[in-house]
Backbone as CSV, one residue per row, in Angstrom:
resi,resn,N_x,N_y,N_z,CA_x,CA_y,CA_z,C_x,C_y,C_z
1,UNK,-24.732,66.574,-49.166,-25.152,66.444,-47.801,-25.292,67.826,-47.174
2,UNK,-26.352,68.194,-46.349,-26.726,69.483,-46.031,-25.819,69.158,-44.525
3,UNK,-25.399,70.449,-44.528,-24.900,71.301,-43.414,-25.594,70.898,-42.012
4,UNK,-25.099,71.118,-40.789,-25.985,70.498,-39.707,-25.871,72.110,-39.123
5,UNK,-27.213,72.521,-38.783,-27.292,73.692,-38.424,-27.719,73.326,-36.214
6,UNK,-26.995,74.120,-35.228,-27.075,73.775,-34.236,-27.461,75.018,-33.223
7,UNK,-28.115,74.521,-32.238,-28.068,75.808,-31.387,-28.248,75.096,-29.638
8,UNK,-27.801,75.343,-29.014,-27.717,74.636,-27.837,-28.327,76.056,-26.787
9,UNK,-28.930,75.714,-25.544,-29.532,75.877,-25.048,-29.850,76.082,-23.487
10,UNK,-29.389,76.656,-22.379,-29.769,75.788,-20.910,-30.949,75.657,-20.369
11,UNK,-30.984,74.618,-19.831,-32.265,73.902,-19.675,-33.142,74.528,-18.476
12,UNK,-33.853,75.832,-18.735,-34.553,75.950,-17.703,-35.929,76.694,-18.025
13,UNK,-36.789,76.665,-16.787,-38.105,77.333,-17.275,-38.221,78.108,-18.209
14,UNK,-37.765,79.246,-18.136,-37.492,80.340,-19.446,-37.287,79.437,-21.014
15,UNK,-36.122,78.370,-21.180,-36.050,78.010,-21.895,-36.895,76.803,-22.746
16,UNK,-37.785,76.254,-21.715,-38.490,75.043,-22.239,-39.363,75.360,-23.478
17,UNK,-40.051,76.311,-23.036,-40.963,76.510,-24.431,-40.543,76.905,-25.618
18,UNK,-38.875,77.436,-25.752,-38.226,77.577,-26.784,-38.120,76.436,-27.125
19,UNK,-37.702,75.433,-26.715,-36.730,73.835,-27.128,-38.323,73.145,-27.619
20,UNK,-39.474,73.484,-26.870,-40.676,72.792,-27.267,-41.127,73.583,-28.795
21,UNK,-40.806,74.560,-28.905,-41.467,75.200,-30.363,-40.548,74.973,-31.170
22,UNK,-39.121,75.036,-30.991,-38.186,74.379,-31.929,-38.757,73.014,-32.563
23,UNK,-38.656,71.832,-31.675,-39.064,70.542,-31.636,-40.198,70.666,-32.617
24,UNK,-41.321,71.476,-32.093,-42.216,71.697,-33.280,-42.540,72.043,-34.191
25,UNK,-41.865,72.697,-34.394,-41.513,73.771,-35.534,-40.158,73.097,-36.650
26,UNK,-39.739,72.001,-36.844,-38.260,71.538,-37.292,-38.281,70.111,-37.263
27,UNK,-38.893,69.431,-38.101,-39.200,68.271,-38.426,-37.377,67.841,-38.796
28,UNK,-37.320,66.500,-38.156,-36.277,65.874,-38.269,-34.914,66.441,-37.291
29,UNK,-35.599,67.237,-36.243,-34.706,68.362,-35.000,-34.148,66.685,-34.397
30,UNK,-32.520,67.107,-34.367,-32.573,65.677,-33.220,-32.097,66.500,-31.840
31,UNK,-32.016,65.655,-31.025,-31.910,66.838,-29.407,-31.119,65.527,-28.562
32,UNK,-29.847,66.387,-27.853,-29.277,65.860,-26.981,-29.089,66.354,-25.847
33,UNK,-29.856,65.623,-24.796,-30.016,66.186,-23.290,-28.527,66.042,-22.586
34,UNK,-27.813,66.776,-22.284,-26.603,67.395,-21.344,-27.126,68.027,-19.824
35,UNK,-26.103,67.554,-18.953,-26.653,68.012,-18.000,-26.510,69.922,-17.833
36,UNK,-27.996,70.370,-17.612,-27.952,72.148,-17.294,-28.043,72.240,-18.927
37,UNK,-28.057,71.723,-20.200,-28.439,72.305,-21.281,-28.657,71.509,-22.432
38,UNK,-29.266,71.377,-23.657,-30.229,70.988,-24.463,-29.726,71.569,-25.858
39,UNK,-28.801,70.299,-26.675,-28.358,70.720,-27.745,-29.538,70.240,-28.633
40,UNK,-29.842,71.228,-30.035,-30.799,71.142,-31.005,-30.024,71.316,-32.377
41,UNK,-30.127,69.577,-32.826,-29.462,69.525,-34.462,-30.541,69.333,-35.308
42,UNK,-30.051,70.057,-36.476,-31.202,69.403,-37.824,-30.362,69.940,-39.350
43,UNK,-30.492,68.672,-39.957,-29.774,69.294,-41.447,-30.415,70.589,-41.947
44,UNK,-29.352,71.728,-42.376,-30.042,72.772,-43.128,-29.991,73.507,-42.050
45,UNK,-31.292,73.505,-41.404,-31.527,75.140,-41.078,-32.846,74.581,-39.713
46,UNK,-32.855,75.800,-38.889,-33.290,75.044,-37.496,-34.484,76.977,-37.353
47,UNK,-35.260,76.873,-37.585,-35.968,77.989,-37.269,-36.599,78.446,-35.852
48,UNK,-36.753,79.448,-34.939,-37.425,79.558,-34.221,-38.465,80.719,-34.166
49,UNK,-39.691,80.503,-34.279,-40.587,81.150,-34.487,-41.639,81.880,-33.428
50,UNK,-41.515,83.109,-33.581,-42.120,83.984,-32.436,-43.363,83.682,-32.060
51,UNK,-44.409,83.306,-33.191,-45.939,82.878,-32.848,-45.589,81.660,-32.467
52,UNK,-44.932,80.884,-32.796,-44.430,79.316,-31.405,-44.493,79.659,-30.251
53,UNK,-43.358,80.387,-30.101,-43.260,80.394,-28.431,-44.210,81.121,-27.991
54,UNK,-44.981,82.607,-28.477,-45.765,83.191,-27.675,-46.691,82.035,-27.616
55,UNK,-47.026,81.409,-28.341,-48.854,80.571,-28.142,-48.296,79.511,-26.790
56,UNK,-46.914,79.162,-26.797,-46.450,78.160,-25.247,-46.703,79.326,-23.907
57,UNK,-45.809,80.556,-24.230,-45.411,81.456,-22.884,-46.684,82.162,-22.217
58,UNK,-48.006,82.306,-23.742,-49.088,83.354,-22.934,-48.697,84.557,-23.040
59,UNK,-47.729,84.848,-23.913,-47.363,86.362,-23.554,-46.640,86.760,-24.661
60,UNK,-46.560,88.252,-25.024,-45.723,88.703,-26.602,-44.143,88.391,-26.275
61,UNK,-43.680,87.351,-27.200,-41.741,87.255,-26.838,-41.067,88.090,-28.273
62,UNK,-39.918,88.399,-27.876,-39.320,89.068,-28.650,-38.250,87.991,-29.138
63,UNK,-37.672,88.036,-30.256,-37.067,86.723,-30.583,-35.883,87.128,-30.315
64,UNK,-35.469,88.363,-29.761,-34.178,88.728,-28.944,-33.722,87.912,-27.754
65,UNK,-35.353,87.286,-27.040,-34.975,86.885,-25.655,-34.207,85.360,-25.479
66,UNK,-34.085,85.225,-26.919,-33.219,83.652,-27.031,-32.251,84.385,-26.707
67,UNK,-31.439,85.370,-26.390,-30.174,85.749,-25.799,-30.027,84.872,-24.403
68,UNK,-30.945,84.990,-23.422,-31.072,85.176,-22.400,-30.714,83.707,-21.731
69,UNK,-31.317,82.924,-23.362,-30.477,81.338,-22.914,-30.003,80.672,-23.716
70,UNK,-29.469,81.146,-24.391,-28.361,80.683,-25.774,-27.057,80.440,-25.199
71,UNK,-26.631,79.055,-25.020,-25.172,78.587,-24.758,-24.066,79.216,-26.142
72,UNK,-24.755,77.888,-26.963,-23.962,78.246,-28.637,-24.375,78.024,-29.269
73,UNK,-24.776,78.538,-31.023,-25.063,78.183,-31.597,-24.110,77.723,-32.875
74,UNK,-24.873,77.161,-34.049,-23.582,76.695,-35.596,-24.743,77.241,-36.500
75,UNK,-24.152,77.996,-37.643,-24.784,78.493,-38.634,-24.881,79.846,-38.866
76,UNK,-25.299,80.459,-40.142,-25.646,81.599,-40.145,-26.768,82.391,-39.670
77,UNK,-26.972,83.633,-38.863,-28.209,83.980,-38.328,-28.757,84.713,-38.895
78,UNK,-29.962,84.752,-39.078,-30.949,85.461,-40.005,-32.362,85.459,-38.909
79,UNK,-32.513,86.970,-38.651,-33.315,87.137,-37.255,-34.063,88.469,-37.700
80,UNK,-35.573,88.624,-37.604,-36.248,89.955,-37.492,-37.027,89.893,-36.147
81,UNK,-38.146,90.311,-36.188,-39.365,90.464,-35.345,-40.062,88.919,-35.587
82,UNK,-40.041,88.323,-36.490,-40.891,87.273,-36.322,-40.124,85.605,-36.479
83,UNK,-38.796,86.070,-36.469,-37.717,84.741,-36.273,-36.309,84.744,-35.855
84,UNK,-36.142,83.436,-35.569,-34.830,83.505,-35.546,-34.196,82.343,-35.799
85,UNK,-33.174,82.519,-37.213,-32.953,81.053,-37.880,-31.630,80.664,-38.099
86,UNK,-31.148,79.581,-37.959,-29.846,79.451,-38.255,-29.707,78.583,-39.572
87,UNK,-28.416,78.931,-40.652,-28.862,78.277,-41.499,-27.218,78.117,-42.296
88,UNK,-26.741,77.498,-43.070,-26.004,77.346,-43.566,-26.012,77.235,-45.088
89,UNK,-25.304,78.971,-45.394,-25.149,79.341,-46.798,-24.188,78.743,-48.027
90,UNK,-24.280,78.618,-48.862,-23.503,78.363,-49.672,-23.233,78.849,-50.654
């Protein structure tokens, strides 16, 4: 049974188009709405991808700026210029 990789979220403008490119980007993502924030599960490994969100925001994002609304995440992080993934090693 694979690992449940998690990253939770607060729910606001800044953050929507992250939780929307996740969602798209992560087939089998399940998502639990909390009030003020937006937990994101998926077995394995949960990717977020920089050409996702720029093609939502209109604008170049740095995959640093998931700082800016990252509650918590579960997993190992593995992050350059063009991602940012959580994943669970073995």
């Amino acid at each position: 049974m694979a690992q449940i990789a998690s990253i939770t979220l607060v729910q606001t403008d800044e953050a929507r188009p992250i939780i929307e490119a996740i969602m798209a980007d992560n087939p089998g993502i399940r998502v639990l709405n909390m009030p003020g924030a937006i937990k994101l599960d998926c077995d394995g490994k949960i990717t977020v991808k920089r050409a996702s969100v720029e093609e939502r925001i209109g604008r170049p994002w740095d995959p640093q700026e998931i700082q800016l609304v990252l509650v918590s995440m579960a997993g190992n992080l593995d992050e350059d210029d063009d991602h940012f993934t959580l994943s669970w090693r073995h």
